[in-house]
C-alpha positions in Angstrom: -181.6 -60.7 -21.8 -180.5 -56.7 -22.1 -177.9 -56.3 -25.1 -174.2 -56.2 -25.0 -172.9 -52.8 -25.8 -169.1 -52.8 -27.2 -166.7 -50.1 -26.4 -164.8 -49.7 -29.7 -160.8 -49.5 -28.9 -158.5 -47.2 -27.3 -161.7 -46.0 -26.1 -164.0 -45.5 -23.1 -168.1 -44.9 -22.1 -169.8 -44.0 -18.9 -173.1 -45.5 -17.1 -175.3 -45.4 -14.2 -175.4 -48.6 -12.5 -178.4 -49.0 -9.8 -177.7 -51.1 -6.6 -178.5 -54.6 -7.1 -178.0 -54.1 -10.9 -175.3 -56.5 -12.1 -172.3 -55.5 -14.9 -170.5 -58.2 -17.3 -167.4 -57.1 -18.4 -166.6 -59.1 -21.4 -163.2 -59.3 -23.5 -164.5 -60.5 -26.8 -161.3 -61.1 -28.8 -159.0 -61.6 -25.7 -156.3 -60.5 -24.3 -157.7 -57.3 -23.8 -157.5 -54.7 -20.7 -160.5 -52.7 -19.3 -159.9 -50.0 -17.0 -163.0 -49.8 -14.3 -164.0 -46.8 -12.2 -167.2 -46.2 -10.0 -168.1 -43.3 -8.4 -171.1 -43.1 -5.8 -173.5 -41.6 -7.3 -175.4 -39.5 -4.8 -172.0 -38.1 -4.0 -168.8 -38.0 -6.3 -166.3 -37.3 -3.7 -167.1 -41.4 -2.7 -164.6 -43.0 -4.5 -163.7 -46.8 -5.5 -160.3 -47.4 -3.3 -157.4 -49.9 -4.4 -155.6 -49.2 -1.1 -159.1 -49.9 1.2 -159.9 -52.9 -1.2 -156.7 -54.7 -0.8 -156.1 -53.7 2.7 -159.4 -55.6 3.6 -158.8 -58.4 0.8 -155.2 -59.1 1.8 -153.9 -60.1 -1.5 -153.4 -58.4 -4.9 -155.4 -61.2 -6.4 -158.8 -60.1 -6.3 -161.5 -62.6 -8.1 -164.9 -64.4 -7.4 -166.2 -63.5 -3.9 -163.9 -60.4 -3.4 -165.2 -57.1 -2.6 -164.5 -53.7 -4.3 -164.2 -51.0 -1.8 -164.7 -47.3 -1.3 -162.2 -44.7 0.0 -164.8 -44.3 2.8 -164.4 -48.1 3.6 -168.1 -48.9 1.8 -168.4 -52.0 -0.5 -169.2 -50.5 -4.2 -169.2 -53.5 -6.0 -169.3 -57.2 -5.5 -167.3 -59.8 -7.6 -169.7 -62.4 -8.3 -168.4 -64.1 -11.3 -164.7 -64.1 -12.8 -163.7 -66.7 -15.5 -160.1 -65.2 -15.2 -158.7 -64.8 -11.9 -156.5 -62.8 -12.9 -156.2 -58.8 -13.0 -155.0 -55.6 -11.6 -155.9 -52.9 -9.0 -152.3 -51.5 -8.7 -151.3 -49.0 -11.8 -153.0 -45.9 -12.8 -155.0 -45.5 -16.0 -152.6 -44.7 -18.8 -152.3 -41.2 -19.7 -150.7 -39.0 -22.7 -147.7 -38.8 -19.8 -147.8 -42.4 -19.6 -147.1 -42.7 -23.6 -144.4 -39.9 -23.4 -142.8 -42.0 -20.8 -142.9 -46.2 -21.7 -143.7 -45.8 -25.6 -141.8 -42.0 -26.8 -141.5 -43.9 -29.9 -145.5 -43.9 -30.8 -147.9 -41.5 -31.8 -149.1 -39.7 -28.4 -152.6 -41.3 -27.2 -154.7 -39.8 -24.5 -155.2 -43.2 -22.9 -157.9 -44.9 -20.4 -157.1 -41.4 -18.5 -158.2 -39.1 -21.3 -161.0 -41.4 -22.8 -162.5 -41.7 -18.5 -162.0 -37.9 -18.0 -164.2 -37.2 -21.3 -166.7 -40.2 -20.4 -167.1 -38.8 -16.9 -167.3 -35.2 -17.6 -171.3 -35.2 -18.1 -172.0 -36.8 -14.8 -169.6 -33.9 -12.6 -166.7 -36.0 -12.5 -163.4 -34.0 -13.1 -159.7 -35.3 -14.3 -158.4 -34.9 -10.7 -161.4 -36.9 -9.3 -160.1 -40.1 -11.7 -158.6 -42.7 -9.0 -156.0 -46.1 -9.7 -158.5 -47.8 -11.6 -159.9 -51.8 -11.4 -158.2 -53.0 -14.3 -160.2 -56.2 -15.6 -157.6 -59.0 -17.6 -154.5 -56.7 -16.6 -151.6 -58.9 -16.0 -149.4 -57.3 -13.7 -147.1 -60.2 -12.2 -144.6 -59.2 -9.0 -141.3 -60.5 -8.8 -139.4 -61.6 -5.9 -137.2 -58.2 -5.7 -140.6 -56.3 -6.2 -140.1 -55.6 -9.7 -143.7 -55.0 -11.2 -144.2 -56.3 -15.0 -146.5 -55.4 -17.9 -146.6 -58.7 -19.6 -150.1 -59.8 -22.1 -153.0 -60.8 -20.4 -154.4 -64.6 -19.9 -158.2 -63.7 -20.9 -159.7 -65.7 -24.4 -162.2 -64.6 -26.1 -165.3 -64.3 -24.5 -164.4 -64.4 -20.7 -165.6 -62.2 -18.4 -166.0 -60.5 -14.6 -169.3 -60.0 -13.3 -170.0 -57.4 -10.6 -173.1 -56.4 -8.2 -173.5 -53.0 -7.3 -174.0 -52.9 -3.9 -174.7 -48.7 -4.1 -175.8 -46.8 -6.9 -173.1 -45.6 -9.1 -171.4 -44.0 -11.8 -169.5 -46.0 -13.7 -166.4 -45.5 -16.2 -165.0 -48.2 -18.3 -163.0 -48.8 -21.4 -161.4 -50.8 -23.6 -157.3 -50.2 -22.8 -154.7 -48.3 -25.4 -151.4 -49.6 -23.9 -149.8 -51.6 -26.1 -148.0 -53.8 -23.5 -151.0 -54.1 -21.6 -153.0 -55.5 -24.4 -150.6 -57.8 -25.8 -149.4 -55.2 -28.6 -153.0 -54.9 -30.2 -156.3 -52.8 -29.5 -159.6 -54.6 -29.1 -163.3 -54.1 -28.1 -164.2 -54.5 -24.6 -168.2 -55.5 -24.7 -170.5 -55.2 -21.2 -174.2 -56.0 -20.2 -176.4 -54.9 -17.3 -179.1 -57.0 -15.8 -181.1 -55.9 -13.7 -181.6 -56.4 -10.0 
C-alpha cells in the first residue's frame, strides 16, 4: 500500500493525479479542514467548478457517489468513499484579506489561498487561476433566513474522503489555517494515492 504523506499545518502541497488513480484525504487528529483544488492537467484553464458541481448534484451536500465537476461541465473527480458526509463547496480558500476581515485581532496568515498559490506555482498555475475550493470536513450549516455559519467540523480522527480521478490532474490541497473552520486549532491533513 503507497505511504501517507502529511501536510504539516496552516499549510498546503501540490500533485499530479493520473485518471483512474484514487486520493484519500485523511484528517488524522480531527476536526480538521482541507481545502481541494484540481486543475486539468493537459490544460489549466479546465477548472474544478462549485457552481457546475452543485447545479448537477442539486444539493450542497455532496458525499459518496457524487460527482466533482469542471467549469467546462467534465467530471474531474469521483466521490467514492466518505466516512463524513459532511463538507463544503461554497466559501473561498482563506486569504491574508480573509484574516484582516473575520480575525483583525490575530497575527496576519496567508491562508489555504497563499499556501495553494505557492503549491501551484511550479505546475503554471497562477493566484487568479485559484477557484472556490472543495473543502473536505468544512462545516458550513445554512440557516432558514440564509445565514451561512462557520461552526467546528464533525470529522474524528482518522476519517476520510476518497476520490477517483476521472482526468488527469493537478491537484492542490492543504491542511486549513482558519481558526473557526478548524475548531480553534491547526492540525495535519494526511493523503494517499493508489493507483489505478
Amino acid at each position: 500500500m503507497p505511504a501517507m504523506i502529511e501536510i504539516p499545518p496552516r499549510s498546503g502541497t501540490a500533485f499530479r493525479l493520473s485518471a483512474g488513480e484514487t486520493l484519500t484525504v485523511i484528517d488524522p487528529r480531527g476536526q480538521q479542514v482541507a481545502d481541494l483544488l484540481a486543475f486539468n492537467a493537459d490544460d489549466l484553464r479546465e477548472v474544478i467548478s462549485s457552481g457546475r458541481t452543485l447545479d448537477y448534484a442539486e444539493t450542497i451536500r455532496l458525499t459518496t457517489g457524487h460527482k466533482l465537476y469542471s467549469n467546462r461541465s467534465r467530471v474531474m473527480l469521483e466521490i467514492v468513499d466518505d466516512t463524513v458526509g459532511l463538507h463544503d463547496f461554497l466559501l473561498t480558500p482563506c486569504s491574508h484579506e480573509t484574516f484582516d476581515h473575520f480575525y483583525p485581532e490575530m497575527p496576519r496568515h496567508r491562508g489555504c489561498f497563499g499556501n495553494l498559490a505557492a503549491a501551484l506555482a511550479p505546475y503554471g498555475v497562477e493566484p487568479d487561476m485559484i477557484p472556490v475550493a472543495f473543502n473536505c470536513f468544512m462545516n458550513v450549516p445554512i440557516s432558514a433566513d440564509g445565514r451561512l455559519q462557520v461552526l467546528p467540523p464533525v470529522s474524528k480522527p482518522g476519517d476520510h474522503v476518497r476520490f477517483v480521478a476521472r482526468m488527469n490532474l493537478i491537484v492542490g490541497l492543504t491542511a486549513c489555517s482558519a481558526p473557526a473552520s478548524n475548531g480553534g486549532t491547526f492540525k495535519p491533513i494526511a493523503y494517499r494515492i493508489d493507483a489505478a
